[in-house]
PDB file of N, CA, C and O in Angstrom:
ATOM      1  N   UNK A   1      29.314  -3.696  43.053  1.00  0.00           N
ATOM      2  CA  UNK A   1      30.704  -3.900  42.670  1.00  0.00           C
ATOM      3  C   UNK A   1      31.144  -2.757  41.764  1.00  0.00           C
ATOM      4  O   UNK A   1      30.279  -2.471  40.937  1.00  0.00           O
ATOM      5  N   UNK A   2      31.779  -2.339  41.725  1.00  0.00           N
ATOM      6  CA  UNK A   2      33.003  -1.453  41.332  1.00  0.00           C
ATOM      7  C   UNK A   2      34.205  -2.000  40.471  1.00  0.00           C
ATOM      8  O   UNK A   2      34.672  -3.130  40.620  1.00  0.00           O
ATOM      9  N   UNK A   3      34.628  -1.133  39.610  1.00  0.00           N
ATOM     10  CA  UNK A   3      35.945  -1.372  38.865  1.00  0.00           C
ATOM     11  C   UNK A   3      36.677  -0.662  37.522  1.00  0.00           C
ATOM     12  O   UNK A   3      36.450   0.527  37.298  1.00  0.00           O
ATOM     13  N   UNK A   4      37.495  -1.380  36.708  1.00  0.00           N
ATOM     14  CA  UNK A   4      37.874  -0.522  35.848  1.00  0.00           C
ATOM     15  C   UNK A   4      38.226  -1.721  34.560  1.00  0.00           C
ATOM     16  O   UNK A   4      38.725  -2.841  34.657  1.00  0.00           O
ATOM     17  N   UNK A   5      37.733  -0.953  33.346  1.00  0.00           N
ATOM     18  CA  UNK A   5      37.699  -1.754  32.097  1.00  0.00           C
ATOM     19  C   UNK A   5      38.371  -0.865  31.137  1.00  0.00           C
ATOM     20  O   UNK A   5      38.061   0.269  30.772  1.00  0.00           O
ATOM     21  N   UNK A   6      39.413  -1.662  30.787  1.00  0.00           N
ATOM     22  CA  UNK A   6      39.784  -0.810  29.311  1.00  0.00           C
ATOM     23  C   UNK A   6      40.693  -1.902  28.393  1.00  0.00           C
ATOM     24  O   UNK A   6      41.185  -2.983  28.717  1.00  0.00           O
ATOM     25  N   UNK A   7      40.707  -1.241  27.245  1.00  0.00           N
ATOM     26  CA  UNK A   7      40.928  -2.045  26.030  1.00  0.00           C
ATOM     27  C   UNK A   7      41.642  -1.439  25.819  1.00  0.00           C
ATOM     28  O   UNK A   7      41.650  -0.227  26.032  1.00  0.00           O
ATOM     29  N   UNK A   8      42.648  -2.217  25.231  1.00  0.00           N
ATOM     30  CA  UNK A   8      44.209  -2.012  24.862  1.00  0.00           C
ATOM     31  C   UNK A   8      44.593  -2.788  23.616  1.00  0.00           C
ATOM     32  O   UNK A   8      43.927  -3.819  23.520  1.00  0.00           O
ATOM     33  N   UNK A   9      45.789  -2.540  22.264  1.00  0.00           N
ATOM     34  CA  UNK A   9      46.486  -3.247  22.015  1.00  0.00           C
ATOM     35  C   UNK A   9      47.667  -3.254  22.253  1.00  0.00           C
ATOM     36  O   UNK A   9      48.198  -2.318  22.852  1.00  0.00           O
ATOM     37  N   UNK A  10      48.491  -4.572  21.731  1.00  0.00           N
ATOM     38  CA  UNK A  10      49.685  -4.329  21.581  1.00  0.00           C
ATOM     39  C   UNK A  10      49.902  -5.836  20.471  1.00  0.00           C
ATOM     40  O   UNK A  10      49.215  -6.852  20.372  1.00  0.00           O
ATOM     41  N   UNK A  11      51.039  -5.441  19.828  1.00  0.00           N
ATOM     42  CA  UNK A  11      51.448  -5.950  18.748  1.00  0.00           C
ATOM     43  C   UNK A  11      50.262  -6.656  17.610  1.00  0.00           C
ATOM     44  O   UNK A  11      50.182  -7.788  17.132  1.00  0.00           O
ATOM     45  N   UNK A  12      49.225  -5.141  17.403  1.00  0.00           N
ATOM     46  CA  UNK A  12      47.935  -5.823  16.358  1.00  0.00           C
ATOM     47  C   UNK A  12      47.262  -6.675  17.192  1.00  0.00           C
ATOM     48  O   UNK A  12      46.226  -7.142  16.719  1.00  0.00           O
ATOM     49  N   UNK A  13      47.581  -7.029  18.381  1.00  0.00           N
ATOM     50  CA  UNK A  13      46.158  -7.728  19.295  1.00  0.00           C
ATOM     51  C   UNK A  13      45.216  -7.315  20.269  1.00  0.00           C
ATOM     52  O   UNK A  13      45.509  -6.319  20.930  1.00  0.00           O
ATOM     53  N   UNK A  14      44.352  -7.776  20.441  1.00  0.00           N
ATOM     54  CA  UNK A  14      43.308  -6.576  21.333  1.00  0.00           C
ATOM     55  C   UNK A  14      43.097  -7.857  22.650  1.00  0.00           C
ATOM     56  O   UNK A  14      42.998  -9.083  22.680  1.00  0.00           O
ATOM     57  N   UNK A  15      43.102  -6.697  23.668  1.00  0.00           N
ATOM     58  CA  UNK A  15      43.198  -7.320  25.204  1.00  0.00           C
ATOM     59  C   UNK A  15      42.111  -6.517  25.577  1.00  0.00           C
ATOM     60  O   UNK A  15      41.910  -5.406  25.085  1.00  0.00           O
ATOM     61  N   UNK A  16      41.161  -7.219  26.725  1.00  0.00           N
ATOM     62  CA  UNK A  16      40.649  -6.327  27.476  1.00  0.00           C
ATOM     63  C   UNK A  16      40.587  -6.978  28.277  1.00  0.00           C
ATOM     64  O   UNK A  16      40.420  -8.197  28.240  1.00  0.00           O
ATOM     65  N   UNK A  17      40.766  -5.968  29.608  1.00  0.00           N
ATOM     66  CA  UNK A  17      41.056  -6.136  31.189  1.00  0.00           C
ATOM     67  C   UNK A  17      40.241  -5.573  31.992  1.00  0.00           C
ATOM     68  O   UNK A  17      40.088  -4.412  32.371  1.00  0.00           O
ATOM     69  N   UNK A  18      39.595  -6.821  32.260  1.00  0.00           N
ATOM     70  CA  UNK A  18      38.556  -6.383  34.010  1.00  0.00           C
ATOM     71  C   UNK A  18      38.236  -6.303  35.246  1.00  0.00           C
ATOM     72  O   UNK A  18      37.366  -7.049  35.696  1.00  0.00           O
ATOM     73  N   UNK A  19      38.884  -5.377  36.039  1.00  0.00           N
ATOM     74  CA  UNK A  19      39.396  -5.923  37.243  1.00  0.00           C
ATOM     75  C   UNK A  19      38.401  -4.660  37.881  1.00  0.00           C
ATOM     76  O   UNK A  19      38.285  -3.459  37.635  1.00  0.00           O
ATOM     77  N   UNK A  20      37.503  -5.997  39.210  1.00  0.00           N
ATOM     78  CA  UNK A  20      36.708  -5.175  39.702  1.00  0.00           C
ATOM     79  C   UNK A  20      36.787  -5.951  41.176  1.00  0.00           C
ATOM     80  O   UNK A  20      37.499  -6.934  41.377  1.00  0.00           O
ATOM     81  N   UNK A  21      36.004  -5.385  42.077  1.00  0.00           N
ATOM     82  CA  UNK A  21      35.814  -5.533  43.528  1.00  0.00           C
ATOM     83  C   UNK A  21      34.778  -6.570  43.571  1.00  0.00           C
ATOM     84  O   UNK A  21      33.676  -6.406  43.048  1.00  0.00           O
ATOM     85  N   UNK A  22      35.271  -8.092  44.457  1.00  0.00           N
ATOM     86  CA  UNK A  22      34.022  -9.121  44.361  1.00  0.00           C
ATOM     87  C   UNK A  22      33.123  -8.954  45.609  1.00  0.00           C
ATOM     88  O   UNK A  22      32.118  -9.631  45.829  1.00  0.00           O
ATOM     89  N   UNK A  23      33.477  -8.233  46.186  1.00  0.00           N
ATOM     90  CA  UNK A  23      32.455  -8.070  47.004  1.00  0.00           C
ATOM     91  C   UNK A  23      32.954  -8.162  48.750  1.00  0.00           C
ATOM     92  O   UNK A  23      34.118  -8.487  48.986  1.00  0.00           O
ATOM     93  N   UNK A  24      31.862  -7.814  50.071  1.00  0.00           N
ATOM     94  CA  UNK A  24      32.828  -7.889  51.162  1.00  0.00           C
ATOM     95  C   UNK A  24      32.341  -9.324  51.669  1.00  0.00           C
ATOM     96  O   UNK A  24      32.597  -9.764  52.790  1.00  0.00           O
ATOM     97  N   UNK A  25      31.761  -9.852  50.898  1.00  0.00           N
ATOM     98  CA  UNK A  25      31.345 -11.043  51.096  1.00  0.00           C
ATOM     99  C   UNK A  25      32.425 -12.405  50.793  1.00  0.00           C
ATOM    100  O   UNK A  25      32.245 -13.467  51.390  1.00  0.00           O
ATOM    101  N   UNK A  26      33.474 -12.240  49.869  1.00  0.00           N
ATOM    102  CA  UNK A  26      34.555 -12.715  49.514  1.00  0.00           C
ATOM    103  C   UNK A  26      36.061 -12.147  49.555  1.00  0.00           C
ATOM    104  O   UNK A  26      36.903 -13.008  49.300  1.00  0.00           O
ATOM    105  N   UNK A  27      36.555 -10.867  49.826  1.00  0.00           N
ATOM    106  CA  UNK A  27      37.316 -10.233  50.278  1.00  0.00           C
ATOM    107  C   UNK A  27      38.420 -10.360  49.034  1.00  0.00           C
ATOM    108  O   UNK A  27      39.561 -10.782  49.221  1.00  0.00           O
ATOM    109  N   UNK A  28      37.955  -9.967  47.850  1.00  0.00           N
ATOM    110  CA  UNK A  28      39.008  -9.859  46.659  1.00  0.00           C
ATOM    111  C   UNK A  28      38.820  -8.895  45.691  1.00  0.00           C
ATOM    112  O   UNK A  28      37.877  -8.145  45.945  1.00  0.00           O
ATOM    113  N   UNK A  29      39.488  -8.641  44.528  1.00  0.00           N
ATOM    114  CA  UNK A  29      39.095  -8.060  43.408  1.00  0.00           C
ATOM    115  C   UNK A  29      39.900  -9.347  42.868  1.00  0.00           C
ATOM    116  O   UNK A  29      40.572 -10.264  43.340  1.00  0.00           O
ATOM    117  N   UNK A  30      39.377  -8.820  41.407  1.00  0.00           N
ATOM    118  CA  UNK A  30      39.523 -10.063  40.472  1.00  0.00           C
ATOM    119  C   UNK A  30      39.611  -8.907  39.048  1.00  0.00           C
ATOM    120  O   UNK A  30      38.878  -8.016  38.618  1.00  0.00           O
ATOM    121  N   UNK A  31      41.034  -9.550  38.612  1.00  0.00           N
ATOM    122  CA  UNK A  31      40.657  -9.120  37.069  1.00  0.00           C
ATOM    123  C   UNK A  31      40.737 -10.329  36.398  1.00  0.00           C
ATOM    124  O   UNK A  31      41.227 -11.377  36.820  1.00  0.00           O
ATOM    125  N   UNK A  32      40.023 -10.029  34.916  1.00  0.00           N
ATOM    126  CA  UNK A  32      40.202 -10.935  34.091  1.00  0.00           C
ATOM    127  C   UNK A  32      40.460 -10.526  32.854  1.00  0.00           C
ATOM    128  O   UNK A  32      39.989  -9.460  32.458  1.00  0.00           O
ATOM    129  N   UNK A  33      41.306 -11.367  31.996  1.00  0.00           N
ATOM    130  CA  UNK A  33      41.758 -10.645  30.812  1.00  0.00           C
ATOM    131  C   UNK A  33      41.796 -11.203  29.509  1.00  0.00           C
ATOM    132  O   UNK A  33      42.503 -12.192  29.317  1.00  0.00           O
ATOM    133  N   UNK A  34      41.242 -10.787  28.741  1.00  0.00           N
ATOM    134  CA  UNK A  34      41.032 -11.225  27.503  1.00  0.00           C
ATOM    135  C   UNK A  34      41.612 -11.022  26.425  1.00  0.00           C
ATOM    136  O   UNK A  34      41.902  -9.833  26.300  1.00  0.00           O
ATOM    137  N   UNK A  35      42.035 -11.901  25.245  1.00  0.00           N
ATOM    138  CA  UNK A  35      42.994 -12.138  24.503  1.00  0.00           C
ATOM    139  C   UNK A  35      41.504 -12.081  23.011  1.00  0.00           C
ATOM    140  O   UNK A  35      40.520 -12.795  22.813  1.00  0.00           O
ATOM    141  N   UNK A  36      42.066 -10.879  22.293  1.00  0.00           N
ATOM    142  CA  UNK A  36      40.960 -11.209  20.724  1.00  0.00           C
ATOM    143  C   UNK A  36      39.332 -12.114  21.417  1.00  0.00           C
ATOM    144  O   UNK A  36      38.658 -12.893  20.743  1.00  0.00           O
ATOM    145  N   UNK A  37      39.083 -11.779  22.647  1.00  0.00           N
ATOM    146  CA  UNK A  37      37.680 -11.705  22.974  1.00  0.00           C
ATOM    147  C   UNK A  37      37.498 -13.061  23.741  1.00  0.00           C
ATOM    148  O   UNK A  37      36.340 -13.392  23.995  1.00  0.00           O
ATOM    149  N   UNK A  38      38.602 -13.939  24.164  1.00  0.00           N
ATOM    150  CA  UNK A  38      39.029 -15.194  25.026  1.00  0.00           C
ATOM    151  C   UNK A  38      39.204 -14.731  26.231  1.00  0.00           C
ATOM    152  O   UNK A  38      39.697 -13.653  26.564  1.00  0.00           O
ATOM    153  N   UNK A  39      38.687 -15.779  27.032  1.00  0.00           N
ATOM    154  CA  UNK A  39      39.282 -15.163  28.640  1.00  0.00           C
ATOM    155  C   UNK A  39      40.623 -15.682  28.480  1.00  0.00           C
ATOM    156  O   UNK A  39      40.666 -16.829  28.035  1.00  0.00           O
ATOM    157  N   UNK A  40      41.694 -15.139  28.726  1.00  0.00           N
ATOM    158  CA  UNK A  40      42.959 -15.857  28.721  1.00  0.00           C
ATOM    159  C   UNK A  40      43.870 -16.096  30.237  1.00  0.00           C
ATOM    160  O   UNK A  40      44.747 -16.921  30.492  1.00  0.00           O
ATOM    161  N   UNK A  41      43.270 -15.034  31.075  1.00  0.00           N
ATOM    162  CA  UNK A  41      43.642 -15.357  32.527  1.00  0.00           C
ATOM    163  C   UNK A  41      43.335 -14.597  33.030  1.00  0.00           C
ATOM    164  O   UNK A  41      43.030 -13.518  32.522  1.00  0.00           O
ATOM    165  N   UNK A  42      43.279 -14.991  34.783  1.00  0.00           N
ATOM    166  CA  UNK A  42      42.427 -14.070  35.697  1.00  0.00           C
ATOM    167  C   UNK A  42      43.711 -13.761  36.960  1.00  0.00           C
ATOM    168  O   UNK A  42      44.850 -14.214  36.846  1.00  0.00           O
ATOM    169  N   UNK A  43      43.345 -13.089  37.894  1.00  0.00           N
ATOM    170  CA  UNK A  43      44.387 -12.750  38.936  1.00  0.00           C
ATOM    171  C   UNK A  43      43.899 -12.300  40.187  1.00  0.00           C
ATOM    172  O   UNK A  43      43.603 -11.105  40.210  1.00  0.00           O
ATOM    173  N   UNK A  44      43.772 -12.800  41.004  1.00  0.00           N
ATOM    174  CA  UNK A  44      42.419 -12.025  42.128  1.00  0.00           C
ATOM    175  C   UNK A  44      43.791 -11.920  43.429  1.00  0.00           C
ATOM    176  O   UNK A  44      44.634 -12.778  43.690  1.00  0.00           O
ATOM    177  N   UNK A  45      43.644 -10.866  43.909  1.00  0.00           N
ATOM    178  CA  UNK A  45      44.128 -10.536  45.051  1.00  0.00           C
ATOM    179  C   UNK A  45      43.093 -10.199  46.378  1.00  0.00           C
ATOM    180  O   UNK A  45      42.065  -9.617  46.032  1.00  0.00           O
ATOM    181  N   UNK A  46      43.168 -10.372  47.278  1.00  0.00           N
ATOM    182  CA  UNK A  46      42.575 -10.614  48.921  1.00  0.00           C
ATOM    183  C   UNK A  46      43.043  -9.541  49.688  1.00  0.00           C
ATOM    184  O   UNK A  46      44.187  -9.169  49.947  1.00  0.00           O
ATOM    185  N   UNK A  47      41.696  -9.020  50.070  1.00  0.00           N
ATOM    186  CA  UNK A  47      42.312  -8.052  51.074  1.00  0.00           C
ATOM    187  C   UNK A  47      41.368  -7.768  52.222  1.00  0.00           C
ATOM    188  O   UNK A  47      40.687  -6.801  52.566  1.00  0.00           O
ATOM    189  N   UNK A  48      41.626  -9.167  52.747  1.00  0.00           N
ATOM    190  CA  UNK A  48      41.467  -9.590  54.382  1.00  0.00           C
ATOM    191  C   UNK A  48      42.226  -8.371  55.095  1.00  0.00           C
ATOM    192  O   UNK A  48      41.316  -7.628  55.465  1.00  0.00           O
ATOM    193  N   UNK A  49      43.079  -7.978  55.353  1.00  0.00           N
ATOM    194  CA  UNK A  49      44.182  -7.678  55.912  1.00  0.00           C
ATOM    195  C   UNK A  49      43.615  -6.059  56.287  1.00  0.00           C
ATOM    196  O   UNK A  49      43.840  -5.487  57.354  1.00  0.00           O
ATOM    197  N   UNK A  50      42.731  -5.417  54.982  1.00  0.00           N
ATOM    198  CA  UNK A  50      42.128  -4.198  55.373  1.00  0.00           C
ATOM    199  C   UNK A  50      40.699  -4.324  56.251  1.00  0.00           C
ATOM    200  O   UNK A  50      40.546  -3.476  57.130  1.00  0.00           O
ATOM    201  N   UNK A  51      39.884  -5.102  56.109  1.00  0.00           N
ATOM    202  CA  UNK A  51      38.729  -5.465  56.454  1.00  0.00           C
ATOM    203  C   UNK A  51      38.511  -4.494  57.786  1.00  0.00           C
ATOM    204  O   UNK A  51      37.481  -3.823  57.722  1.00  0.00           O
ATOM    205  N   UNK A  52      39.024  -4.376  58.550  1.00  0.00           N
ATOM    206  CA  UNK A  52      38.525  -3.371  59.740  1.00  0.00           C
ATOM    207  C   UNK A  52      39.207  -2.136  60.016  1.00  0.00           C
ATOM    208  O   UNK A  52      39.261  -1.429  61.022  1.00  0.00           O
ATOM    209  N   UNK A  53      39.905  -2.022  58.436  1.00  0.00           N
ATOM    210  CA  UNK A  53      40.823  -0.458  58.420  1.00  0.00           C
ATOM    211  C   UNK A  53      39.268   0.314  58.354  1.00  0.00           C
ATOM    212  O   UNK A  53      38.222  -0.236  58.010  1.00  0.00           O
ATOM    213  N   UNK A  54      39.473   2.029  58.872  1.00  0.00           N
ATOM    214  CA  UNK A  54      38.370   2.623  58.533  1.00  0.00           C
ATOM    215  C   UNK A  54      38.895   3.304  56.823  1.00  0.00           C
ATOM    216  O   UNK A  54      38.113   3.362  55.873  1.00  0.00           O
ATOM    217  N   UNK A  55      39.855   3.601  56.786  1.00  0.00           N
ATOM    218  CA  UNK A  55      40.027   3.440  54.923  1.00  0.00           C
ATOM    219  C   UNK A  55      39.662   2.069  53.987  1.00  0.00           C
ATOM    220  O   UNK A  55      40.322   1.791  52.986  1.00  0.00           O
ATOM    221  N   UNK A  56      38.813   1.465  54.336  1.00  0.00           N
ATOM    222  CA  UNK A  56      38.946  -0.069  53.597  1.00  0.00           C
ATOM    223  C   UNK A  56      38.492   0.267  52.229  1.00  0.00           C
ATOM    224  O   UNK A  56      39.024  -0.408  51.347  1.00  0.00           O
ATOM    225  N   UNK A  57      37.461   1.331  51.773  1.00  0.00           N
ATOM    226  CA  UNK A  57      37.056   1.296  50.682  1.00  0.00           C
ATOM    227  C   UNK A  57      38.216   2.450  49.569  1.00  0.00           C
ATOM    228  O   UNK A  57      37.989   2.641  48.374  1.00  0.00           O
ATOM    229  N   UNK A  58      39.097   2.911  50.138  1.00  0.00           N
ATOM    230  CA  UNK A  58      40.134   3.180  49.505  1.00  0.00           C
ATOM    231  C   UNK A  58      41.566   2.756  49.445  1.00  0.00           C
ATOM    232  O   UNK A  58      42.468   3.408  48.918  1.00  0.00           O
ATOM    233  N   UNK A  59      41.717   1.266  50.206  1.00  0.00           N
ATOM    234  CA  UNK A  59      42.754   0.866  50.025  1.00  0.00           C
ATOM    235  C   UNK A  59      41.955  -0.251  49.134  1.00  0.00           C
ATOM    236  O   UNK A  59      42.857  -0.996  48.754  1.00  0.00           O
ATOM    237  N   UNK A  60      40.660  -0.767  48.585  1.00  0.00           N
ATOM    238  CA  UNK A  60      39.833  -1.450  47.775  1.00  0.00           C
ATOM    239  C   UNK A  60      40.192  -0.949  46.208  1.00  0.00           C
ATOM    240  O   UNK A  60      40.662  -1.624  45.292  1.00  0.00           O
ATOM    241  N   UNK A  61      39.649   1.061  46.225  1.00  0.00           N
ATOM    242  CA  UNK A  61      39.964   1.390  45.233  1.00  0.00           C
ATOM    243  C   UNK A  61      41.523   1.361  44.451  1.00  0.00           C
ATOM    244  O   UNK A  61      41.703   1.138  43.254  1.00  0.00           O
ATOM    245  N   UNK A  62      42.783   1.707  45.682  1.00  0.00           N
ATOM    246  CA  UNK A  62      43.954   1.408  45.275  1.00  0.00           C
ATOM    247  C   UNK A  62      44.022  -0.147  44.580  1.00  0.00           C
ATOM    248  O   UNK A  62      44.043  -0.247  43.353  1.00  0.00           O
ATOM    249  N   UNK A  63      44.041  -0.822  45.069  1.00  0.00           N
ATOM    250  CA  UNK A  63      44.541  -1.964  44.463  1.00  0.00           C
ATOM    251  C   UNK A  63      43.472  -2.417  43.657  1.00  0.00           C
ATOM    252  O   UNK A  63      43.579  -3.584  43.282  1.00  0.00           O
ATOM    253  N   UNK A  64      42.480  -1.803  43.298  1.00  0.00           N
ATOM    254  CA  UNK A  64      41.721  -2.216  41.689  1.00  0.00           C
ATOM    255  C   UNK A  64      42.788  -1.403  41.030  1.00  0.00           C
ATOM    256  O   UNK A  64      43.490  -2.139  40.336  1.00  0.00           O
ATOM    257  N   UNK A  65      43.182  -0.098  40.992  1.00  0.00           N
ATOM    258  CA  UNK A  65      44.088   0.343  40.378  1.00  0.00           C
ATOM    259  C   UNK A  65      45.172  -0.240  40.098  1.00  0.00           C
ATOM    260  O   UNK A  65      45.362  -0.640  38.950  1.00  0.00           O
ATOM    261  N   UNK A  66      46.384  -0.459  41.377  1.00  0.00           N
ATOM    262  CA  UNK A  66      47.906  -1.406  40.751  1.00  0.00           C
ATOM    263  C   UNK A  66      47.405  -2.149  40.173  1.00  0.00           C
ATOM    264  O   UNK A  66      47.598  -2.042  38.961  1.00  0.00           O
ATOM    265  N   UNK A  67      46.605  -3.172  40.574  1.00  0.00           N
ATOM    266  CA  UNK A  67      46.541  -3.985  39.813  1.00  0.00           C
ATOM    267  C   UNK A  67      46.005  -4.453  38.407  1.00  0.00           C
ATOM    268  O   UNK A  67      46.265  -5.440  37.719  1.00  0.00           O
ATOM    269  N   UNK A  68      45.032  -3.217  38.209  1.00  0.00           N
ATOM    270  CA  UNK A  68      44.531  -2.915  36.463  1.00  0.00           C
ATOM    271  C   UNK A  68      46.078  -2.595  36.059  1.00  0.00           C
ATOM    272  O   UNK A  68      46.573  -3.556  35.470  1.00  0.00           O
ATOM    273  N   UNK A  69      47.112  -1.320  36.247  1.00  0.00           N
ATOM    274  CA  UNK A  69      47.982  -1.057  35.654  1.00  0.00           C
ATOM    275  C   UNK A  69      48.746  -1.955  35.628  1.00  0.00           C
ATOM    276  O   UNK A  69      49.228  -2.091  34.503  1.00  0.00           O
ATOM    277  N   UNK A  70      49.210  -2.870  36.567  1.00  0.00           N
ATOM    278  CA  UNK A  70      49.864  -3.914  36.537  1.00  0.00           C
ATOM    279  C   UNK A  70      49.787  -4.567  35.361  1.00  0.00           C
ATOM    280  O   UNK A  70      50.746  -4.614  34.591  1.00  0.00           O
ATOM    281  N   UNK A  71      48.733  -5.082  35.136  1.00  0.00           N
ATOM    282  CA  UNK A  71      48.174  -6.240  34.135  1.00  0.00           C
ATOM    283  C   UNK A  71      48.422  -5.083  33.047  1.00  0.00           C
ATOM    284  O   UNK A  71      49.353  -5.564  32.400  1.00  0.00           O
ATOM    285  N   UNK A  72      48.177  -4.048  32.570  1.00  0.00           N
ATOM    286  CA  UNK A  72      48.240  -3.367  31.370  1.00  0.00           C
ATOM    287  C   UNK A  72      49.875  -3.034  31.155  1.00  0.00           C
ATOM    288  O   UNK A  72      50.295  -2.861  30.010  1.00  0.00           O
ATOM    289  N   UNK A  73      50.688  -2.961  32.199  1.00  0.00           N
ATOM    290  CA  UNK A  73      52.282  -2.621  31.711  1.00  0.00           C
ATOM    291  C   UNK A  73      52.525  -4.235  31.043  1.00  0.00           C
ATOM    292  O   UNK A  73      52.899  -4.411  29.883  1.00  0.00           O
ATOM    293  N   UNK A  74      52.230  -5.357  32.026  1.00  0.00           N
ATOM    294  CA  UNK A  74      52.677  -6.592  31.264  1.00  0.00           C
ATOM    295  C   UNK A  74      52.140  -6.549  30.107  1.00  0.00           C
ATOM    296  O   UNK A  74      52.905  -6.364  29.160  1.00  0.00           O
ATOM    297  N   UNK A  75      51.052  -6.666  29.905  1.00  0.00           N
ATOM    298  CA  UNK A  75      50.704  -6.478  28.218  1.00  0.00           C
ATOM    299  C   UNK A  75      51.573  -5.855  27.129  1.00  0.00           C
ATOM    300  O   UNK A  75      52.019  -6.499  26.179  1.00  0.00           O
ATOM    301  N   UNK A  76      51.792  -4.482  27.349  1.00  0.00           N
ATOM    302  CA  UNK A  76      52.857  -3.725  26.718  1.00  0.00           C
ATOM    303  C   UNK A  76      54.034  -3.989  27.053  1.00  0.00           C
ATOM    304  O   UNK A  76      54.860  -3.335  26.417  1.00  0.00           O
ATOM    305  N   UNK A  77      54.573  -4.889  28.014  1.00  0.00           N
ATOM    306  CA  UNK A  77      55.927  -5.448  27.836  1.00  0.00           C
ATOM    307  C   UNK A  77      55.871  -7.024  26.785  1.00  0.00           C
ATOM    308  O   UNK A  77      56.836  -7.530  26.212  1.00  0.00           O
ATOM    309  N   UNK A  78      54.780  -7.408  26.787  1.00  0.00           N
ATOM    310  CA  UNK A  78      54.616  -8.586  25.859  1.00  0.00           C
ATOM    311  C   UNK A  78      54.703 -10.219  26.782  1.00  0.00           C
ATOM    312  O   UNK A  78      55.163 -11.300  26.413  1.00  0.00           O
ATOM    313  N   UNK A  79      53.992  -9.773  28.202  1.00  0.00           N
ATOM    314  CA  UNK A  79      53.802 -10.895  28.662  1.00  0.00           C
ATOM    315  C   UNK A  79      53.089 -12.322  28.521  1.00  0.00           C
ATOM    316  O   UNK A  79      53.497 -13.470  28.701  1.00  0.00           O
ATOM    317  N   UNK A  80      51.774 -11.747  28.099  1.00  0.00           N
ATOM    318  CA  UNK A  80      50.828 -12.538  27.383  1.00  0.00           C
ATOM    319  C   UNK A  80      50.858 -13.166  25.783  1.00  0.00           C
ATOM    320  O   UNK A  80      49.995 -13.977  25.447  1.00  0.00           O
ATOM    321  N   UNK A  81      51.829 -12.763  24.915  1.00  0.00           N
ATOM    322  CA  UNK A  81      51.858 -12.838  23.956  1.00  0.00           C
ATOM    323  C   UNK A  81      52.078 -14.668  23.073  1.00  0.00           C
ATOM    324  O   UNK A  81      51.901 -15.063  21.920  1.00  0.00           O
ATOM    325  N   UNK A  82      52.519 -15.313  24.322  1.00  0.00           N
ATOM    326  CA  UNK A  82      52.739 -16.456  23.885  1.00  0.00           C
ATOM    327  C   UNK A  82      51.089 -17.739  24.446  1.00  0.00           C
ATOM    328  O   UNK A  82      50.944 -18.879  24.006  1.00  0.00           O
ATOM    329  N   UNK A  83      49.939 -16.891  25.667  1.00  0.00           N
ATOM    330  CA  UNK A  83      48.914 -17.399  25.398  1.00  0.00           C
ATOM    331  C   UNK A  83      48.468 -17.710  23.928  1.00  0.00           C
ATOM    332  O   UNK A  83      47.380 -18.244  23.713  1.00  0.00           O
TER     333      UNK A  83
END
């Protein structure tokens, strides 16, 4: 498995976000995100849909990407803030 981890604050709180590839055995990535060292929520997206692209392991790497940045713009817009 594969993925991307980074730690962030915003407003004096510390988040960290882990969003990695579960495998071709389950057909998702999954992040999960943590609030001051709490899991506070997870988000898994499916990608059945590439499974017999011959790019599959870079439309895998794309969307570990949107979707790490994803989860890190909401943070800095103050989505999580009321977990």
């Amino acid at each position: 498995m594969h993925g991307l981890n980074t730690e962030t604050t915003h407003l004096g709180i510390s988040y960290h976000i882990q969003t990695q590839d579960k495998g071709l055995n389950v057909h998702y990535i999954e992040s999960l995100i943590y609030k001051s060292g709490k899991l506070l929520s997870s988000r898994r997206t499916y990608y059945t849909a590439y499974l017999n692209s011959a790019d599959l392991k870079e439309n895998i790497d794309r969307l570990i990407k949107e979707q790490h940045n994803t989860i890190l713009k909401e943070i800095s817009e103050g989505k999580f803030e009321h977990f």
